[in-house]
C-alpha positions as CSV (number, residue, x, y, z in Angstrom):
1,X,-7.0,38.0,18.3
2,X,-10.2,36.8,17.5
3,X,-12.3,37.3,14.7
4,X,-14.0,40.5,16.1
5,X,-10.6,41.8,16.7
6,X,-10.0,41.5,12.8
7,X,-13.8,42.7,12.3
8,X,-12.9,45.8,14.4
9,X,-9.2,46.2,12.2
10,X,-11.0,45.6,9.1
11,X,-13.0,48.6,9.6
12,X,-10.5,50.4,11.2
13,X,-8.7,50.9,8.1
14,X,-11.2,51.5,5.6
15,X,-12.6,54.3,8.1
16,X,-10.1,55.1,10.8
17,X,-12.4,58.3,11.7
18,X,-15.6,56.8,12.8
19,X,-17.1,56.8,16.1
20,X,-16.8,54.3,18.2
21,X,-20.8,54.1,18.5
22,X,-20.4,53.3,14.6
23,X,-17.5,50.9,14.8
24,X,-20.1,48.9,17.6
25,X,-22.5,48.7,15.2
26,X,-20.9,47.7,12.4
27,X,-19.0,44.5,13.7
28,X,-22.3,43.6,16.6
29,X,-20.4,44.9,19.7
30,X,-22.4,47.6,21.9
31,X,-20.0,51.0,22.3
32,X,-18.1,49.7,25.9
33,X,-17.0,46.4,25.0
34,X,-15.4,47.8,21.7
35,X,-14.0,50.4,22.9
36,X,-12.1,48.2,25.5
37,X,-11.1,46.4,22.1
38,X,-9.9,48.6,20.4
39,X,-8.0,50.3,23.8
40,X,-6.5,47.0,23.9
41,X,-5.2,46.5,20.0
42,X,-4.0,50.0,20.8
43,X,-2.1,49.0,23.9
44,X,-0.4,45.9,22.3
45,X,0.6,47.7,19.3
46,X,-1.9,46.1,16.5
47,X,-3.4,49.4,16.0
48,X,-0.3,51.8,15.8
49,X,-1.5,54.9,15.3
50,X,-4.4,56.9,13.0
51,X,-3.5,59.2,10.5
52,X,-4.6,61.5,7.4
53,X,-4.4,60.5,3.7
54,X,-3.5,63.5,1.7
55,X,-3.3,63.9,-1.7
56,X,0.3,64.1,-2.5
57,X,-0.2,67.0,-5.7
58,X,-1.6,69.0,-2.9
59,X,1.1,69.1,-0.8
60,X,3.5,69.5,-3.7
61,X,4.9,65.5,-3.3
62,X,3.0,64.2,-6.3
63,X,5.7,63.1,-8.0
64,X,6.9,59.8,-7.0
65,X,10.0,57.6,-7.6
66,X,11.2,54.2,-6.6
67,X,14.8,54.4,-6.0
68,X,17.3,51.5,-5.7
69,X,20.4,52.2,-3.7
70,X,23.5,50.1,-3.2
71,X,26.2,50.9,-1.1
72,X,30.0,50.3,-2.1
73,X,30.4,48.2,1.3
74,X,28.6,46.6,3.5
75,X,30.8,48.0,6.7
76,X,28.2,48.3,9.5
77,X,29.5,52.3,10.0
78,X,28.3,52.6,6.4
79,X,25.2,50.9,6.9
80,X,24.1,52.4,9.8
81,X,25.4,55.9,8.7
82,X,23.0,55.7,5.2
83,X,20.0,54.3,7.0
84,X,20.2,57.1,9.8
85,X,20.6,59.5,6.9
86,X,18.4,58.0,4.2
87,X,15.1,57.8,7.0
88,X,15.9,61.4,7.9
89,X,15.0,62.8,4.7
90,X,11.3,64.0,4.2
91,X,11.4,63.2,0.8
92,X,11.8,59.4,1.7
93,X,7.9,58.0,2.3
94,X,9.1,54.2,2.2
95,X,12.4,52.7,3.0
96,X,13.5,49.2,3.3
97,X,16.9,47.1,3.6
98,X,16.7,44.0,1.1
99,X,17.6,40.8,1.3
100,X,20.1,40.4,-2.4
101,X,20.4,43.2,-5.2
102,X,19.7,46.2,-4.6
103,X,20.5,47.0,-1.0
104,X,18.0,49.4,-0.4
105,X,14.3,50.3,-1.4
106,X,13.4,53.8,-1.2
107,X,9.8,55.4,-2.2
108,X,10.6,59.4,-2.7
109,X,8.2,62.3,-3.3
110,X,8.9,65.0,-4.3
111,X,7.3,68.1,-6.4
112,X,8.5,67.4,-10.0
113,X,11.4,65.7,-12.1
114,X,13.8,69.0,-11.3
115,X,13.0,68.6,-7.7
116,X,14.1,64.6,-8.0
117,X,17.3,65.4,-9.6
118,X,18.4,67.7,-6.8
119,X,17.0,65.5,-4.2
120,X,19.1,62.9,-5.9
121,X,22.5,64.5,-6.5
122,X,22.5,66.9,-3.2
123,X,21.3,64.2,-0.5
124,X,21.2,61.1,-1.5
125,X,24.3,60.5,-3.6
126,X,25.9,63.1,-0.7
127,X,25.9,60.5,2.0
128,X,29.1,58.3,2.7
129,X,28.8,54.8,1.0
130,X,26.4,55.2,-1.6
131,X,27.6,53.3,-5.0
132,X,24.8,52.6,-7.8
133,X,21.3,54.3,-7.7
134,X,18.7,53.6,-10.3
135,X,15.3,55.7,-10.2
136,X,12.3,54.0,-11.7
137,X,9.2,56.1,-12.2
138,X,5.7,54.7,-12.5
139,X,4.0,55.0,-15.7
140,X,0.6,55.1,-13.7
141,X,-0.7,53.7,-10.6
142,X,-3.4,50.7,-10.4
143,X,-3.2,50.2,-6.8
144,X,-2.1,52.2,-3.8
């Protein structure tokens, strides 16, 4: 990749709507030879995919929770069987495995407090394996 390649991402992401007449322009390509840019970061997976931002409150998802999850053992059925469950769930907008203490990183979203406790006690403490959760809820947000 070169440095129009990261001109063309750059912009990409702040506006992933714009025409490709407007995405020449703005990084001094004419519309064919970005196009077959952008064609190609599609192709090789740079560019994955486009997609709406929507405002969470609206959708009734506004309330959001880091949870921490560690399992009781780290047999690969259990593993598997969480992370195949866990990812499954709507209400799960960012997952990861983590190296150390906790196990597991999990961003949920979900209407309101009432609607985190059942999310909590009827799915996520429901699947096979799971040991300690602790929920941490964001006083505000400054970035993201």
């Amino acid at each position: 990749m070169d440095a129009l390649d990261h001109a063309i991402i750059e912009e990409l992401i702040a506006d992933g709507r714009m025409t490709n007449v407007d995405l020449a322009a703005r990084v001094g390509l004419t519309p064919g030879p970005c196009l077959r840019r952008v064609q190609r970061l599609e192709a090789e997976g740079v560019i994955r995919g486009y997609r709406a931002e929507v405002d969470p409150h609206a959708v009734g998802r506004g309330f959001e929770v880091i949870l921490h999850v560690d399992l009781v053992t780290q047999e690969a059925s259990v593993v598997t069987g969480f992370e195949q469950e866990a990812a499954a769930l709507p209400e799960v907008s960012e997952f990861k495995r983590l190296f150390g203490t906790p196990d597991y990183y999990l961003r949920i979203a979900v209407a309101d407090l009432a609607g985190y406790e059942e999310f909590l006690t009827k799915r996520i403490m429901s699947i096979r394996g799971v040991g300690k959760v602790s929920s941490h809820f964001a006083m505000k947000n400054i970035k993201g």
